[in-house]
PLY file of the C-alpha trace (Angstrom):
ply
format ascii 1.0
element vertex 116
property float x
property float y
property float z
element edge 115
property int vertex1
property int vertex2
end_header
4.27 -6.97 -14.01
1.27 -8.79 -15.47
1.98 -10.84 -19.38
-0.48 -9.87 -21.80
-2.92 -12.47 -23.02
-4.28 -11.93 -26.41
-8.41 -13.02 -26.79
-8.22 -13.91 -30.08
-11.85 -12.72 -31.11
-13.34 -9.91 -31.90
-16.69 -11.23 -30.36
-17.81 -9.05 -27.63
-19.74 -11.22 -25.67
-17.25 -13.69 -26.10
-14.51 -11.04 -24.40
-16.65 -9.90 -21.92
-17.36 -14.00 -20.63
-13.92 -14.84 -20.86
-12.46 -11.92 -19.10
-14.97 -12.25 -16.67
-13.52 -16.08 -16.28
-10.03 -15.11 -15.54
-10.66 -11.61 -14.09
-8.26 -12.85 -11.46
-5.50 -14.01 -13.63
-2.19 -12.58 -13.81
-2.79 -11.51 -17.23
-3.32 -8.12 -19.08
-6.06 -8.76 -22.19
-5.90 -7.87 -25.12
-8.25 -8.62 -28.16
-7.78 -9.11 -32.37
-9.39 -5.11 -31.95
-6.75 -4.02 -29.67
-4.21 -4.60 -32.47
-2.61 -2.36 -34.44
-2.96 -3.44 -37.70
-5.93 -6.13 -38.79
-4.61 -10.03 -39.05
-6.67 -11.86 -41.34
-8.51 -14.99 -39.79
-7.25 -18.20 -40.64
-9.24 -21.09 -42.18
-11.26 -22.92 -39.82
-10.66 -26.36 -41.10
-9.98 -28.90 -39.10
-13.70 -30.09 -38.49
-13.65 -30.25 -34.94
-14.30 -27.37 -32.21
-11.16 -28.34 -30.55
-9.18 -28.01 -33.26
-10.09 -24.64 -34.65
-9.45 -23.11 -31.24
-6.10 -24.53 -31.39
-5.32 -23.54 -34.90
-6.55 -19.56 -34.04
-4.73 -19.72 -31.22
-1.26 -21.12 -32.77
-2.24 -19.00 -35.78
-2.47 -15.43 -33.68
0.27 -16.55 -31.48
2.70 -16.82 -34.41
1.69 -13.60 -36.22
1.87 -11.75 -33.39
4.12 -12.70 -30.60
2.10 -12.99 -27.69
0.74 -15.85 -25.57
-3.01 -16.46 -27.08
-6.20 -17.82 -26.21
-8.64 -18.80 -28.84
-12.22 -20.64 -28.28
-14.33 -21.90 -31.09
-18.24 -22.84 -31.27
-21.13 -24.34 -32.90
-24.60 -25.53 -32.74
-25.26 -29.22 -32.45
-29.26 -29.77 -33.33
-29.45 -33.60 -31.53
-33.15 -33.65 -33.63
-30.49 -32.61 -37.36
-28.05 -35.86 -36.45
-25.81 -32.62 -34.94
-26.18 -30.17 -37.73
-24.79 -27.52 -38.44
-22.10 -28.18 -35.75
-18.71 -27.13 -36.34
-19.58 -25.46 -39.33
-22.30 -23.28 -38.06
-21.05 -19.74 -39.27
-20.26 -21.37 -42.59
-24.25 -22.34 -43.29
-24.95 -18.32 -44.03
-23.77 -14.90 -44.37
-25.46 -13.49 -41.84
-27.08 -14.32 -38.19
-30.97 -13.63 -39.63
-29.95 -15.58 -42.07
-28.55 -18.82 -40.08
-31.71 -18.65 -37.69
-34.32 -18.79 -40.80
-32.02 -21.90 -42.04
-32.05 -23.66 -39.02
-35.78 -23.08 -38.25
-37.02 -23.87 -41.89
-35.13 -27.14 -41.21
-36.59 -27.78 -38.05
-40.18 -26.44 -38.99
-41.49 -30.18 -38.84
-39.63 -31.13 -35.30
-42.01 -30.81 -32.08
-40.83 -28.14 -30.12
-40.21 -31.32 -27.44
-37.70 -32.49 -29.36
-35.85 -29.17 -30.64
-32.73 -29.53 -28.35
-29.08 -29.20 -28.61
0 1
1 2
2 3
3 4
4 5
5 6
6 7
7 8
8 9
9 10
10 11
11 12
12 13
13 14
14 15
15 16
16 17
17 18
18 19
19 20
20 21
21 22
22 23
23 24
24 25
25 26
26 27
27 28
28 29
29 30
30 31
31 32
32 33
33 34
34 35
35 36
36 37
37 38
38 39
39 40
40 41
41 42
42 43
43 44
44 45
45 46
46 47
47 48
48 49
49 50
50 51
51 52
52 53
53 54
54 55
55 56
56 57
57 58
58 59
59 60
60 61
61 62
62 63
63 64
64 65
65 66
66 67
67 68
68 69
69 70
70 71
71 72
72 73
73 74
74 75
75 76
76 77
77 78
78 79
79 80
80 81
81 82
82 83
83 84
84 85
85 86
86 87
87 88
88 89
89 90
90 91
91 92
92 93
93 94
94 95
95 96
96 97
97 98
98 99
99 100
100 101
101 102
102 103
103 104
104 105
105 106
106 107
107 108
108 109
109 110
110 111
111 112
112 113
113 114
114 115
């Protein structure tokens, strides 16, 4: 019998890539959807990728019981001294609203040196 693995995202793309990863892994997935009742997300605050994916994974592990694997991610603009980084989904409410950020900061970088 295969252990259930609980994705602890409710990122699509995210579920689809890592599934896709370890399609031949003795696991059954499930994700934060496949739940039954909503778990609110904890705070993301240890300033490093690492250590938010540990502290989701601990986090969902403990409220729910089952082994977990949690990722974390962020964009590092080399050209903005690695800004926004780990706190990329913090810089706006929305996705429009983090790509006009990012390129009104970057409006004055040559498109050479726009990397990350």
């Amino acid at each position: 019998m295969k252990r259930e693995l609980l994705i602890a995202t409710t990122n699509a793309g995210k579920v689809t890539e890592i599934m896709a990863f370890l399609e031949h892994s003795p696991f059954t997935f499930l994700t934060l959807n496949d739940l039954p009742k909503p778990i609110p997300a904890p705070v993301e605050d240890t300033g490093t990728i690492i250590g938010n994916a540990i502290l989701k994974a601990e986090y969902y592990a403990q409220k729910t019981g089952h082994l977990t694997l949690a990722d974390d991610a962020g964009l590092f603009i080399d050209a903005l001294g690695g800004w926004p980084g780990v706190d990329t989904a913090l810089i706006a409410d929305t996705t429009e609203a983090r790509i006009a950020l990012v390129l009104e900061k970057m409006k004055d970088v040559p498109t050479t040196e726009r990397t990350a």
